[in-house]
mmJSON file of the N, C-alpha and C atoms, coordinates in Angstrom:
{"data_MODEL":{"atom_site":{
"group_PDB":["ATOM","ATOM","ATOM","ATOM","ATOM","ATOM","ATOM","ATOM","ATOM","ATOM","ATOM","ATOM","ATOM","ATOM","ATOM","ATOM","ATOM","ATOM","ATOM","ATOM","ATOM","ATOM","ATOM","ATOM","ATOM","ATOM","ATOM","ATOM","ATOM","ATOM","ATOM","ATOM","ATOM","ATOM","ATOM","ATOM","ATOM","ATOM","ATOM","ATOM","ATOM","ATOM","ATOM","ATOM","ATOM","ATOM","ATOM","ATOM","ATOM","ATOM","ATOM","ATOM","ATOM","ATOM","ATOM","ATOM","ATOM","ATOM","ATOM","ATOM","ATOM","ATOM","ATOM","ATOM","ATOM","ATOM","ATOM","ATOM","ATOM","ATOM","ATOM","ATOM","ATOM","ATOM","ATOM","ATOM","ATOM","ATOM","ATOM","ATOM","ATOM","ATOM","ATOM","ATOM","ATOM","ATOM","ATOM","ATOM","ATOM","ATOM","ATOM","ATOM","ATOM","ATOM","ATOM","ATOM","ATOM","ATOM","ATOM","ATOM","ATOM","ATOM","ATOM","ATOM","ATOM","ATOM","ATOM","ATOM","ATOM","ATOM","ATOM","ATOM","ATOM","ATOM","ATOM","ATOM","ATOM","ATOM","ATOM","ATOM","ATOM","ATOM","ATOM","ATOM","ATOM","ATOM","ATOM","ATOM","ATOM","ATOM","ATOM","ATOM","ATOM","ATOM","ATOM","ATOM","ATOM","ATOM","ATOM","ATOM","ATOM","ATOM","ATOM","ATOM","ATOM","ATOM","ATOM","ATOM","ATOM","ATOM","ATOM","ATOM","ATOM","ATOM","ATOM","ATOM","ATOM","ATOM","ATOM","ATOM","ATOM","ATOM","ATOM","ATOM","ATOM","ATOM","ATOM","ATOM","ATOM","ATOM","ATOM","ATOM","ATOM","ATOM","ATOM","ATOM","ATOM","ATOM","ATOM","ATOM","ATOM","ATOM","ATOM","ATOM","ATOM","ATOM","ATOM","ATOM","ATOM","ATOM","ATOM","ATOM","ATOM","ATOM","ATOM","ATOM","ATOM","ATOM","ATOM","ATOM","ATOM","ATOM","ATOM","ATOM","ATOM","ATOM","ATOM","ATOM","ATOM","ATOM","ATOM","ATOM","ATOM","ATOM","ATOM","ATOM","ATOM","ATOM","ATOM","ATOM","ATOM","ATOM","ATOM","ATOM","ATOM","ATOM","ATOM","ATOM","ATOM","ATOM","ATOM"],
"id":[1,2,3,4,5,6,7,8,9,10,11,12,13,14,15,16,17,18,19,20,21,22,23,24,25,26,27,28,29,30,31,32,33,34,35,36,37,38,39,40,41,42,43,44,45,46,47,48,49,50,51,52,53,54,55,56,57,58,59,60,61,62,63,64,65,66,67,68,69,70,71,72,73,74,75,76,77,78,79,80,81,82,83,84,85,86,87,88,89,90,91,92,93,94,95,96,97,98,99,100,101,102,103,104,105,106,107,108,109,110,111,112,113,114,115,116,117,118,119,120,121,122,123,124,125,126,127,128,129,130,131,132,133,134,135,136,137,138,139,140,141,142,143,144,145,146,147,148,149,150,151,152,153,154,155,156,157,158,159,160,161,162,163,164,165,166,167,168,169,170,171,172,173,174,175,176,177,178,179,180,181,182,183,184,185,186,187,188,189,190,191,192,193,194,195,196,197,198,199,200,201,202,203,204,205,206,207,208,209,210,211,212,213,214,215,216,217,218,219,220,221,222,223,224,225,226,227,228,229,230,231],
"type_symbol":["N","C","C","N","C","C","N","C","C","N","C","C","N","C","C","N","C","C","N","C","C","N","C","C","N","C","C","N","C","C","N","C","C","N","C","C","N","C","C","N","C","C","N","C","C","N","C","C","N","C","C","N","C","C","N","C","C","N","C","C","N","C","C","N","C","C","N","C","C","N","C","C","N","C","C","N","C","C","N","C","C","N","C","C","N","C","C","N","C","C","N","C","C","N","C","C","N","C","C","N","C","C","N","C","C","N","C","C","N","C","C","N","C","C","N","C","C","N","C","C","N","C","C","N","C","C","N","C","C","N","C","C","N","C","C","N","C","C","N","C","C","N","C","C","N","C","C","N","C","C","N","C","C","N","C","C","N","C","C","N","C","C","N","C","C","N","C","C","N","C","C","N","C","C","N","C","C","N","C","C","N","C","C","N","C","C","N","C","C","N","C","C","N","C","C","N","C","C","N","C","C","N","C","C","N","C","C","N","C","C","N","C","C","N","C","C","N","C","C","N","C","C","N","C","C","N","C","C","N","C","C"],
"label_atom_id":["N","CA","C","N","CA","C","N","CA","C","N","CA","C","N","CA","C","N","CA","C","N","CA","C","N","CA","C","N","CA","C","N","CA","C","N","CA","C","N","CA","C","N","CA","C","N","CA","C","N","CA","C","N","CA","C","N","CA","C","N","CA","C","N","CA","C","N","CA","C","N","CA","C","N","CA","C","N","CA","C","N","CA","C","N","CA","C","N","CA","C","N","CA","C","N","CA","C","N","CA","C","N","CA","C","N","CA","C","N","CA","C","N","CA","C","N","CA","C","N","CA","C","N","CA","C","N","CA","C","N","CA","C","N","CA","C","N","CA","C","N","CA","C","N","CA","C","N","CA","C","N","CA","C","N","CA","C","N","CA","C","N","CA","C","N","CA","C","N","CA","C","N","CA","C","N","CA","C","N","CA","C","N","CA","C","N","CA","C","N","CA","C","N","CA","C","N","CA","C","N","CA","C","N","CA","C","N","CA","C","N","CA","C","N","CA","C","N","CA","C","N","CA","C","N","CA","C","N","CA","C","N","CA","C","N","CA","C","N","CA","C","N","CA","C","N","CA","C","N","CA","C","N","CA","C","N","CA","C","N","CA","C","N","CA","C","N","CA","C"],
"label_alt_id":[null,null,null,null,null,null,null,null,null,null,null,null,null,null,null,null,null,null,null,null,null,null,null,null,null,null,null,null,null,null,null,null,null,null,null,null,null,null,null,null,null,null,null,null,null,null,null,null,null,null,null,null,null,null,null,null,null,null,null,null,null,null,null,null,null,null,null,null,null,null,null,null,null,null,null,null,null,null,null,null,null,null,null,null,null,null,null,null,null,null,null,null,null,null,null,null,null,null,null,null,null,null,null,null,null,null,null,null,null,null,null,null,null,null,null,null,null,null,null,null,null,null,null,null,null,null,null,null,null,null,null,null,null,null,null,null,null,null,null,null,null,null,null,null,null,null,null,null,null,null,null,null,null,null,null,null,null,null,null,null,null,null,null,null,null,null,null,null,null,null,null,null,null,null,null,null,null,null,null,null,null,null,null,null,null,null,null,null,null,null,null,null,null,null,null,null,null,null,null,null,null,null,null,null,null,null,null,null,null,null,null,null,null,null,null,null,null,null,null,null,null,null,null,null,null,null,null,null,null,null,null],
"label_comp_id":["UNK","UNK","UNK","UNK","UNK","UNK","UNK","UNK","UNK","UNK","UNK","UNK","UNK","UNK","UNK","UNK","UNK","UNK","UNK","UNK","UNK","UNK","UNK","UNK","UNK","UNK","UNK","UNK","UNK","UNK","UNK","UNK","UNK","UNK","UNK","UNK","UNK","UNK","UNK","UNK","UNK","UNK","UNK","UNK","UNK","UNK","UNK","UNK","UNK","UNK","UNK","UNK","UNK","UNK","UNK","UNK","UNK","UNK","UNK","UNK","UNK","UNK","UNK","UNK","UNK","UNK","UNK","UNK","UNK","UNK","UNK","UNK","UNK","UNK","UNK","UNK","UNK","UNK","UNK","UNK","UNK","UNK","UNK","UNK","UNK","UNK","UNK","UNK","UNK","UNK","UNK","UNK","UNK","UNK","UNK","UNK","UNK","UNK","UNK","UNK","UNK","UNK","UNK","UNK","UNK","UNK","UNK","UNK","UNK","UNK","UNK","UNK","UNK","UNK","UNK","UNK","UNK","UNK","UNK","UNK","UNK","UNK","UNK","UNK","UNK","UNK","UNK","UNK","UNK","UNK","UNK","UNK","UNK","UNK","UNK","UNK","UNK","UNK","UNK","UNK","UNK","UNK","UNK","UNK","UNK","UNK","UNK","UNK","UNK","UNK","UNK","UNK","UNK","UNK","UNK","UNK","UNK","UNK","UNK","UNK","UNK","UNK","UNK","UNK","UNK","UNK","UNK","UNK","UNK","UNK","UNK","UNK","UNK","UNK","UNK","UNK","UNK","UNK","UNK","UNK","UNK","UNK","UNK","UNK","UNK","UNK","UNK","UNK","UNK","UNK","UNK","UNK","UNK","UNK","UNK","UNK","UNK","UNK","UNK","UNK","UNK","UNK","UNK","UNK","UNK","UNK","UNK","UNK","UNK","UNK","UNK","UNK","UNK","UNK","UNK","UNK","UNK","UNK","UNK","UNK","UNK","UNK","UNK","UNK","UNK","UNK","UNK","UNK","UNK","UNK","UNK"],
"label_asym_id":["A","A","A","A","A","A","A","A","A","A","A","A","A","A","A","A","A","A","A","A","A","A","A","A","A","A","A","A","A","A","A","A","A","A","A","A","A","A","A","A","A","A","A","A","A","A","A","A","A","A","A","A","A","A","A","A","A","A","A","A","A","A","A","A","A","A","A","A","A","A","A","A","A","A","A","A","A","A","A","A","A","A","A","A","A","A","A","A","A","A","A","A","A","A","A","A","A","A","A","A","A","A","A","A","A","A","A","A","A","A","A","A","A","A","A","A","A","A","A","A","A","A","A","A","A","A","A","A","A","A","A","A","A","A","A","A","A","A","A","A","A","A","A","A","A","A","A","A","A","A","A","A","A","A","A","A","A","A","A","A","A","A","A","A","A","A","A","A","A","A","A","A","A","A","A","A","A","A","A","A","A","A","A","A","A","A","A","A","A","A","A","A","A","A","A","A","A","A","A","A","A","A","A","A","A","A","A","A","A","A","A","A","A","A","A","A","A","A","A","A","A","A","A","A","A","A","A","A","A","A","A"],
"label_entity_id":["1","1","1","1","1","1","1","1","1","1","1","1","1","1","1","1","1","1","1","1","1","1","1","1","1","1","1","1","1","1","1","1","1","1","1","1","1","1","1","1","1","1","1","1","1","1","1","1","1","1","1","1","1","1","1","1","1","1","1","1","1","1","1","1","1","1","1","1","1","1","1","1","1","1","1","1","1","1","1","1","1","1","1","1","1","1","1","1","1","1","1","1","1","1","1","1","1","1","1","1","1","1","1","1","1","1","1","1","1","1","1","1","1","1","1","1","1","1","1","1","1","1","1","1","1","1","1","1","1","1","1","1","1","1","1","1","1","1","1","1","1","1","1","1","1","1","1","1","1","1","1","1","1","1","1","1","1","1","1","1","1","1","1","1","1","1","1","1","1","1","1","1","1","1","1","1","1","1","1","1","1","1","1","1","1","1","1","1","1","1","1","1","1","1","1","1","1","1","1","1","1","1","1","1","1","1","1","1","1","1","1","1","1","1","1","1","1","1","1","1","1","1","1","1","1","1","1","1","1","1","1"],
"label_seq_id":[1,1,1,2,2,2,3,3,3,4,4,4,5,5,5,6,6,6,7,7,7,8,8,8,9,9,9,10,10,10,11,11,11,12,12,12,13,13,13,14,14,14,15,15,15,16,16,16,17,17,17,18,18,18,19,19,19,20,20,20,21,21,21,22,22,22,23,23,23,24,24,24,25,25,25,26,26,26,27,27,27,28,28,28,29,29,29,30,30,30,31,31,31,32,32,32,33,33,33,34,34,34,35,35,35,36,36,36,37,37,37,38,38,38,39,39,39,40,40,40,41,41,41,42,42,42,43,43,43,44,44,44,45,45,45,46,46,46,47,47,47,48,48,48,49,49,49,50,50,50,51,51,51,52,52,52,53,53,53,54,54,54,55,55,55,56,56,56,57,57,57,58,58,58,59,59,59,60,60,60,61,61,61,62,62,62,63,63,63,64,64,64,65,65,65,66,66,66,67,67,67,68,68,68,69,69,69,70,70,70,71,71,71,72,72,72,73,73,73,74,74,74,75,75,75,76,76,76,77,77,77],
"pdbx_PDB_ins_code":[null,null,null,null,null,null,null,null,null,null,null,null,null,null,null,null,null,null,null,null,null,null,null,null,null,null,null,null,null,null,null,null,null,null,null,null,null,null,null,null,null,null,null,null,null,null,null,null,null,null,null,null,null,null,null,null,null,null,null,null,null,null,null,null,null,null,null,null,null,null,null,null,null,null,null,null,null,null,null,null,null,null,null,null,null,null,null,null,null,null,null,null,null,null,null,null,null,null,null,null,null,null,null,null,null,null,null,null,null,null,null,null,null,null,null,null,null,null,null,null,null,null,null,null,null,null,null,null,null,null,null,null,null,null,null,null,null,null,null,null,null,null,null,null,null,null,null,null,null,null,null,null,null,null,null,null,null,null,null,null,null,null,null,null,null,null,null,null,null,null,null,null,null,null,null,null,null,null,null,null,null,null,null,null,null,null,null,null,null,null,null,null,null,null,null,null,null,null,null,null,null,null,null,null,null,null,null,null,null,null,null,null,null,null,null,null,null,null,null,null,null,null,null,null,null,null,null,null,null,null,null],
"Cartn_x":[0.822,0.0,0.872,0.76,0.89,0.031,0.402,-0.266,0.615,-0.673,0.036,-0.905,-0.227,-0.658,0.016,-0.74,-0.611,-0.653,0.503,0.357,0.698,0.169,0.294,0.995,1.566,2.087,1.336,1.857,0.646,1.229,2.42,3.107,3.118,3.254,4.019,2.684,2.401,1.923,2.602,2.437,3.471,2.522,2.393,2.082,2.697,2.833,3.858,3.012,3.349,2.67,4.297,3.679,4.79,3.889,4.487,4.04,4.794,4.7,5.206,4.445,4.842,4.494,4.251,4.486,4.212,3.737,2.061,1.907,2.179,1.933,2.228,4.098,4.926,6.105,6.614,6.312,6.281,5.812,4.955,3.999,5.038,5.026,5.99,7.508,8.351,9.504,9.224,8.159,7.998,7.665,6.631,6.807,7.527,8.761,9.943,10.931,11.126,11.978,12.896,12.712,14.02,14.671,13.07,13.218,13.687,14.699,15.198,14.725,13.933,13.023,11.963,11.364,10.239,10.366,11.65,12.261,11.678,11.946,12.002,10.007,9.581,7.905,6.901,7.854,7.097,6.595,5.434,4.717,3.982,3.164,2.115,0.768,-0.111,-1.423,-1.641,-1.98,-2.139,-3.432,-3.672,-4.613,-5.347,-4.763,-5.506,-4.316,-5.287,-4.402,-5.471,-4.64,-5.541,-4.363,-4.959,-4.591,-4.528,-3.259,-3.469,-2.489,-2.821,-2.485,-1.17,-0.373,0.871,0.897,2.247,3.318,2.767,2.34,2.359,1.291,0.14,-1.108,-0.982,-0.474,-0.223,1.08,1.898,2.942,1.638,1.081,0.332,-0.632,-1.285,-1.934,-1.137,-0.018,1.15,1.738,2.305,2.328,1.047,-0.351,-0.951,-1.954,-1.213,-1.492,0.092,0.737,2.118,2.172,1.171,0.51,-0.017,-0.02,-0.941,-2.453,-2.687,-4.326,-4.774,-3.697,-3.523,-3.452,-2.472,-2.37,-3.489,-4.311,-5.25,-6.187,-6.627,-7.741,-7.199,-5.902,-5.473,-5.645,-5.688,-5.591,-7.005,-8.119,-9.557,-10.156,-9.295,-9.875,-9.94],
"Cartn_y":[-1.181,0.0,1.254,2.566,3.186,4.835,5.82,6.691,7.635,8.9,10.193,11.146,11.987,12.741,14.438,15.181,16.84,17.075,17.578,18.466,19.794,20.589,21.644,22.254,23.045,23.559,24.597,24.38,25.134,26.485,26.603,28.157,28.884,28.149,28.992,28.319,29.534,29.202,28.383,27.351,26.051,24.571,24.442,23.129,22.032,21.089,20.113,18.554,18.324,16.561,16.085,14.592,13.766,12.125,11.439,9.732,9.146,7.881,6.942,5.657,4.546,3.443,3.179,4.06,4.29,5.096,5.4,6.976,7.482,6.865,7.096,6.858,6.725,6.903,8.034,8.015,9.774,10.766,10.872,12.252,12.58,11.166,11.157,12.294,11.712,12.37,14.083,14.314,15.639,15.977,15.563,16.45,16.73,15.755,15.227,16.466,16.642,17.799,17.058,15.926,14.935,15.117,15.389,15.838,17.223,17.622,18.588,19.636,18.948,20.039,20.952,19.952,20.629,20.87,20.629,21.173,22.275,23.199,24.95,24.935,24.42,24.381,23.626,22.888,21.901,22.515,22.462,21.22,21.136,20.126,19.81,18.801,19.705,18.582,18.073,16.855,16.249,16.679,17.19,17.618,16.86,15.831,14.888,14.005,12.529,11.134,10.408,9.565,8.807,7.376,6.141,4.673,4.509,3.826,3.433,2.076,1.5,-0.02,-0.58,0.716,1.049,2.063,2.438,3.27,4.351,3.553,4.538,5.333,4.824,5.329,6.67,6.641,7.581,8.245,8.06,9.063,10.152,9.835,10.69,11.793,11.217,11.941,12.777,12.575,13.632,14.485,14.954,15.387,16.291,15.984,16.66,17.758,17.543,17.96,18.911,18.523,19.728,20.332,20.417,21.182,22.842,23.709,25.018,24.674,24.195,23.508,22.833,21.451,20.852,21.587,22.469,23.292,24.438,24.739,25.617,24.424,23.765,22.451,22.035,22.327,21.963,22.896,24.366,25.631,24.998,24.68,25.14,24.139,23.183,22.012,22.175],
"Cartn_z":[0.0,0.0,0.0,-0.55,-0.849,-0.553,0.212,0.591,-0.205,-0.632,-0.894,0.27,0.787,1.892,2.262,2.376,2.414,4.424,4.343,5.777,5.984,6.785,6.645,8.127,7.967,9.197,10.019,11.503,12.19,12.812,12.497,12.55,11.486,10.01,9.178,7.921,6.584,5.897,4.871,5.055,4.028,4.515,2.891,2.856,2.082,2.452,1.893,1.133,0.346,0.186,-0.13,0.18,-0.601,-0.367,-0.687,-0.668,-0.004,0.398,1.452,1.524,1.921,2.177,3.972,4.467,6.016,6.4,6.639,6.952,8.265,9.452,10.531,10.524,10.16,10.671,10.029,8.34,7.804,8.437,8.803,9.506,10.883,11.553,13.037,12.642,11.71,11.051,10.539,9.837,9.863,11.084,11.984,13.3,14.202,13.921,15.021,14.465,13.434,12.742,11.918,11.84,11.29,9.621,8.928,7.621,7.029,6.38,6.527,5.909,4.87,4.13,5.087,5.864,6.745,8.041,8.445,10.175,10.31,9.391,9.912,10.298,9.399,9.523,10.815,11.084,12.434,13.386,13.924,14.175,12.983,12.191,11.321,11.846,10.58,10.85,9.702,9.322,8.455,7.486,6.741,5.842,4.908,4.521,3.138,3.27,3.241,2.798,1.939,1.323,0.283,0.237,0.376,-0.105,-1.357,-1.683,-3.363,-3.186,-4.297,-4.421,-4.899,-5.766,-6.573,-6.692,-6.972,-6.976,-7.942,-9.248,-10.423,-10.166,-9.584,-9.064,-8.264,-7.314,-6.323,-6.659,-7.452,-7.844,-8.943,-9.618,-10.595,-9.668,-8.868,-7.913,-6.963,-6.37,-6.179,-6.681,-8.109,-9.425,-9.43,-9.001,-9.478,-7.683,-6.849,-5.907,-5.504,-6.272,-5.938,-7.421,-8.156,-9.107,-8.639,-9.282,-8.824,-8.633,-9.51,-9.24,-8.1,-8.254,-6.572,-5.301,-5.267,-4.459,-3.368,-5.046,-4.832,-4.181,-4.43,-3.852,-2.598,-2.33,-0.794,0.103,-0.232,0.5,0.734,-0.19,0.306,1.387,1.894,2.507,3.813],
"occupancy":[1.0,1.0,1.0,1.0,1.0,1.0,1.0,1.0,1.0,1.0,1.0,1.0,1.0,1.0,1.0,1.0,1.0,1.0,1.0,1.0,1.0,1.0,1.0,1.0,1.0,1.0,1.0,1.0,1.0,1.0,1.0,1.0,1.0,1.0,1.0,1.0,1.0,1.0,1.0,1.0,1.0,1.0,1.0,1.0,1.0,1.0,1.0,1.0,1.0,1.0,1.0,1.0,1.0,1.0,1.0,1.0,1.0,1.0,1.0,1.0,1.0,1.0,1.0,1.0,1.0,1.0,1.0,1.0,1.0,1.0,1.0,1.0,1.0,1.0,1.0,1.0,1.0,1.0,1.0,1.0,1.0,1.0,1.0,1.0,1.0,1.0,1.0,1.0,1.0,1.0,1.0,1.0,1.0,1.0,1.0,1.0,1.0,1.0,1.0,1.0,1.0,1.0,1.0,1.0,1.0,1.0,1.0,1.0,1.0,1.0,1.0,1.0,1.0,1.0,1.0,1.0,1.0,1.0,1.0,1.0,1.0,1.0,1.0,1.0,1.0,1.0,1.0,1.0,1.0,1.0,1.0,1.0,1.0,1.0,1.0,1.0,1.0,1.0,1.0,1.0,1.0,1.0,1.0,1.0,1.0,1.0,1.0,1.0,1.0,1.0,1.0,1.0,1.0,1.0,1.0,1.0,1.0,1.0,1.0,1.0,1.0,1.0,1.0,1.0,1.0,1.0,1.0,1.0,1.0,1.0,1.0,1.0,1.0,1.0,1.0,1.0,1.0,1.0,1.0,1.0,1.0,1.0,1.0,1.0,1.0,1.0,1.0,1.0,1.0,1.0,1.0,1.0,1.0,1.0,1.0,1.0,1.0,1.0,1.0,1.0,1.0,1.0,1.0,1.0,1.0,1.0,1.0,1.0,1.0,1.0,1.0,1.0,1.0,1.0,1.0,1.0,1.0,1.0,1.0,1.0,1.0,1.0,1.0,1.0,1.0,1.0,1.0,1.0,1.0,1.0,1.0],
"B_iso_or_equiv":[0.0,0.0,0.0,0.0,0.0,0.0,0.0,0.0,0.0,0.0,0.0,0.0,0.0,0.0,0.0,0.0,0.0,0.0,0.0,0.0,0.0,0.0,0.0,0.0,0.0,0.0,0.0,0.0,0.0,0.0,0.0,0.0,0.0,0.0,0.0,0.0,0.0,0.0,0.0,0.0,0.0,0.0,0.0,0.0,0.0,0.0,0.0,0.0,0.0,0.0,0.0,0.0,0.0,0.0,0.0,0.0,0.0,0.0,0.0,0.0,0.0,0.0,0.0,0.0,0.0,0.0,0.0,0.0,0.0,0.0,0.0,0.0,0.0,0.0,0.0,0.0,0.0,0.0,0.0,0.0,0.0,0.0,0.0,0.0,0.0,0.0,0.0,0.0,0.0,0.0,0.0,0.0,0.0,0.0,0.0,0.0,0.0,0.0,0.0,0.0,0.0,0.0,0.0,0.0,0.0,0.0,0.0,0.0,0.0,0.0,0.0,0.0,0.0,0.0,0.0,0.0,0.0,0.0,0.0,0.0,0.0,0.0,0.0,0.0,0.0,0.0,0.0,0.0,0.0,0.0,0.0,0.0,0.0,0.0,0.0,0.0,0.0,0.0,0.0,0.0,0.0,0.0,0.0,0.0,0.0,0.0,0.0,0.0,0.0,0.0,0.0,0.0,0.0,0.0,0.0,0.0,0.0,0.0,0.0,0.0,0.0,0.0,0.0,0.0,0.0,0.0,0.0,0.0,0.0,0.0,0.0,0.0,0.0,0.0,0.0,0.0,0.0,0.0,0.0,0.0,0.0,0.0,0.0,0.0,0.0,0.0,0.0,0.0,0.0,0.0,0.0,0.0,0.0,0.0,0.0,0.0,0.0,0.0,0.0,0.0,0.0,0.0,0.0,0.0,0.0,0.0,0.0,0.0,0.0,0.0,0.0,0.0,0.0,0.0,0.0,0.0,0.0,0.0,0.0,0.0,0.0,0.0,0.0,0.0,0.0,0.0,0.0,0.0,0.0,0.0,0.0],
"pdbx_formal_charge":[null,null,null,null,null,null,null,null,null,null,null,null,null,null,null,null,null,null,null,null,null,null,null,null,null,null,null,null,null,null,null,null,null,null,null,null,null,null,null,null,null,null,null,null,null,null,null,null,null,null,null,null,null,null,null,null,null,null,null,null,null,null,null,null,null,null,null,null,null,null,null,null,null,null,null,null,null,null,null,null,null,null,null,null,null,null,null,null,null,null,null,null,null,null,null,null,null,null,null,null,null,null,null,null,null,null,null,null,null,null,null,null,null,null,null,null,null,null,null,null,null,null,null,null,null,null,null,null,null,null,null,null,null,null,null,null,null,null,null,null,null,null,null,null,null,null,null,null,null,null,null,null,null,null,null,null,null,null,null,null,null,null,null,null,null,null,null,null,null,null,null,null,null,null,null,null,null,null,null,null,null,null,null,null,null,null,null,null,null,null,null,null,null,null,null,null,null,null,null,null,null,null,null,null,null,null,null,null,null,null,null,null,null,null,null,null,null,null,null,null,null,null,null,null,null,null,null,null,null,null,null],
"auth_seq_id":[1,1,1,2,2,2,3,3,3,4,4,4,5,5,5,6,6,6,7,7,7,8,8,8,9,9,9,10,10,10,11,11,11,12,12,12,13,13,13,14,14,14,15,15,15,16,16,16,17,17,17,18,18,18,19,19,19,20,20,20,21,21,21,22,22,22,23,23,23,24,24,24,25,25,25,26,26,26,27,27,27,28,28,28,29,29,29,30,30,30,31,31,31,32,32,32,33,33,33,34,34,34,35,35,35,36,36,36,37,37,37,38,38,38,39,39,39,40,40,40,41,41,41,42,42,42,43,43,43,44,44,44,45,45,45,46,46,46,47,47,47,48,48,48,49,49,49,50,50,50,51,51,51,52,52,52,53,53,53,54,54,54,55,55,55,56,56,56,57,57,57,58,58,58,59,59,59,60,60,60,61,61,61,62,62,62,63,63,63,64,64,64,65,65,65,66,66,66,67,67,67,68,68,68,69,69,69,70,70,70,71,71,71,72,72,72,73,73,73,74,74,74,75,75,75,76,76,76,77,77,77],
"auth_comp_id":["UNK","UNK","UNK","UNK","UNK","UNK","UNK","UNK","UNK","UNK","UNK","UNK","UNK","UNK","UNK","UNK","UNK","UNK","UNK","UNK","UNK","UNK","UNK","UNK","UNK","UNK","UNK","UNK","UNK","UNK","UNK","UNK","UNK","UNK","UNK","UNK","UNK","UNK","UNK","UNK","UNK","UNK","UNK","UNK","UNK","UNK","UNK","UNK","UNK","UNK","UNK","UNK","UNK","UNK","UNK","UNK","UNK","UNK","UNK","UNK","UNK","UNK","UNK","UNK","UNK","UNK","UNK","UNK","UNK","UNK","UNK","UNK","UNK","UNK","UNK","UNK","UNK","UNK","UNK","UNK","UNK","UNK","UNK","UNK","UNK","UNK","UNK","UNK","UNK","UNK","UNK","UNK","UNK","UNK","UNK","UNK","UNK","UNK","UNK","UNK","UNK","UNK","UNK","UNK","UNK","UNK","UNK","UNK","UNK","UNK","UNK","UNK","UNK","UNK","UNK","UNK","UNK","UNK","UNK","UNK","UNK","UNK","UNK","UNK","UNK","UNK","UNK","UNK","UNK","UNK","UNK","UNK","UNK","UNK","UNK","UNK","UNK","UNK","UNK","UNK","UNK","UNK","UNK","UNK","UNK","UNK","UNK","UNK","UNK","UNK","UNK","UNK","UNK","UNK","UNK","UNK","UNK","UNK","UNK","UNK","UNK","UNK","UNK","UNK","UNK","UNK","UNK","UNK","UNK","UNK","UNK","UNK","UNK","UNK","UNK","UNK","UNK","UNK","UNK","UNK","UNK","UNK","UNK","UNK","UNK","UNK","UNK","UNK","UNK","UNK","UNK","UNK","UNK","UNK","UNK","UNK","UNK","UNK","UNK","UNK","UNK","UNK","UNK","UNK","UNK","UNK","UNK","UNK","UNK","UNK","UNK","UNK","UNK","UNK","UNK","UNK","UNK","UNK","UNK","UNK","UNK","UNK","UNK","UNK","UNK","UNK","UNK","UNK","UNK","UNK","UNK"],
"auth_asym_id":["A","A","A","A","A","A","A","A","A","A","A","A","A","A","A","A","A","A","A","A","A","A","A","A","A","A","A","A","A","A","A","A","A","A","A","A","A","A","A","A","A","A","A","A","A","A","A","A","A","A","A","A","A","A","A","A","A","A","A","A","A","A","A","A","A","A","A","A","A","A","A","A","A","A","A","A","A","A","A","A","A","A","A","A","A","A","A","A","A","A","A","A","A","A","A","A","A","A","A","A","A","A","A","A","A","A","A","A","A","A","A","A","A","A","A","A","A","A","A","A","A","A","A","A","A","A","A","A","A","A","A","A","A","A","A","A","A","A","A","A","A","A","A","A","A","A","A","A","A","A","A","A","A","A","A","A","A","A","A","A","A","A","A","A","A","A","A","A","A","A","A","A","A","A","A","A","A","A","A","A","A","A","A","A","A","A","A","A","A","A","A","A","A","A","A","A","A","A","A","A","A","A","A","A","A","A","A","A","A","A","A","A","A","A","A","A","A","A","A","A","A","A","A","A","A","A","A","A","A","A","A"],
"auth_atom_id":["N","CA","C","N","CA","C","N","CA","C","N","CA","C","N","CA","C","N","CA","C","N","CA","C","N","CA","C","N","CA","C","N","CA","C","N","CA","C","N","CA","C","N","CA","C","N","CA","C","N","CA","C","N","CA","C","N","CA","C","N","CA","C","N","CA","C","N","CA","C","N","CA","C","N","CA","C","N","CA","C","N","CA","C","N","CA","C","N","CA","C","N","CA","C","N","CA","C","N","CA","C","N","CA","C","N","CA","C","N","CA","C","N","CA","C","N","CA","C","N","CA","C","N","CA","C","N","CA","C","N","CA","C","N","CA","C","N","CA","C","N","CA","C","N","CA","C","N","CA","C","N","CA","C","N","CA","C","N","CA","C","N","CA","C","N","CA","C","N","CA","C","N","CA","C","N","CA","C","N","CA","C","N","CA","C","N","CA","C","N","CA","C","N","CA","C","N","CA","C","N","CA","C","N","CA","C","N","CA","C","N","CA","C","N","CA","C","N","CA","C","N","CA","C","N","CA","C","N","CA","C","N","CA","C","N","CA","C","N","CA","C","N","CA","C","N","CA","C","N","CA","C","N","CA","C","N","CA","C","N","CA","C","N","CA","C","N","CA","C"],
"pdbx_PDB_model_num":[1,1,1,1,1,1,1,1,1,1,1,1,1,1,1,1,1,1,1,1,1,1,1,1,1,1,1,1,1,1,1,1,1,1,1,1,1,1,1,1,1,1,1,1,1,1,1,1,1,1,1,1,1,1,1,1,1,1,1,1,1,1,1,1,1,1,1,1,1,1,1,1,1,1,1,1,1,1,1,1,1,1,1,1,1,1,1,1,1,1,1,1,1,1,1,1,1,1,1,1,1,1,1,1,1,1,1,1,1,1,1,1,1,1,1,1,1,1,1,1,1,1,1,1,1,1,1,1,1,1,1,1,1,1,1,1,1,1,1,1,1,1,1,1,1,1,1,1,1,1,1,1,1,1,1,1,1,1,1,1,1,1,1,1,1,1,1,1,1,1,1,1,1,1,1,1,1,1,1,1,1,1,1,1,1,1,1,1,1,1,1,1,1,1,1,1,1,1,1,1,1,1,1,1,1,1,1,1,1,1,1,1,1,1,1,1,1,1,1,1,1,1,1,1,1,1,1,1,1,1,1]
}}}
């Protein structure tokens, strides 16, 4: 299984997605500060997850949520 998932930070206006095969140990790592991209942004809340079955599936749906379009559909949630 395969998750793509958006979190957003609760200090700073920044929102992030990415995919993973672990959602609870990903989410844990961004809030922990471990990831270096999203240290400066921590703490986060998780905003949107979705299950998918393969890779190719949920890489396309990522692609299209770190899109401007995507983006805009994430601000409104």
């Amino acid at each position: 299984m395969f998750f793509v998932y958006a979190i957003k930070s609760s200090v700073r206006n920044y929102i992030y997605v990415g995919l993973t095969n672990n959602l609870a140990r990903r989410f844990g790592e961004h809030n922990s500060g471990r990831n270096k991209v999203t240290a400066p942004y921590f703490p986060f809340k998780l905003i949107y997850s979705k299950k998918f079955s393969s890779r190719v599936e949920v890489r396309k749906v990522e692609k299209y949520l770190k899109s401007g379009i995507g983006k805009e559909r994430l601000k409104n949630l």
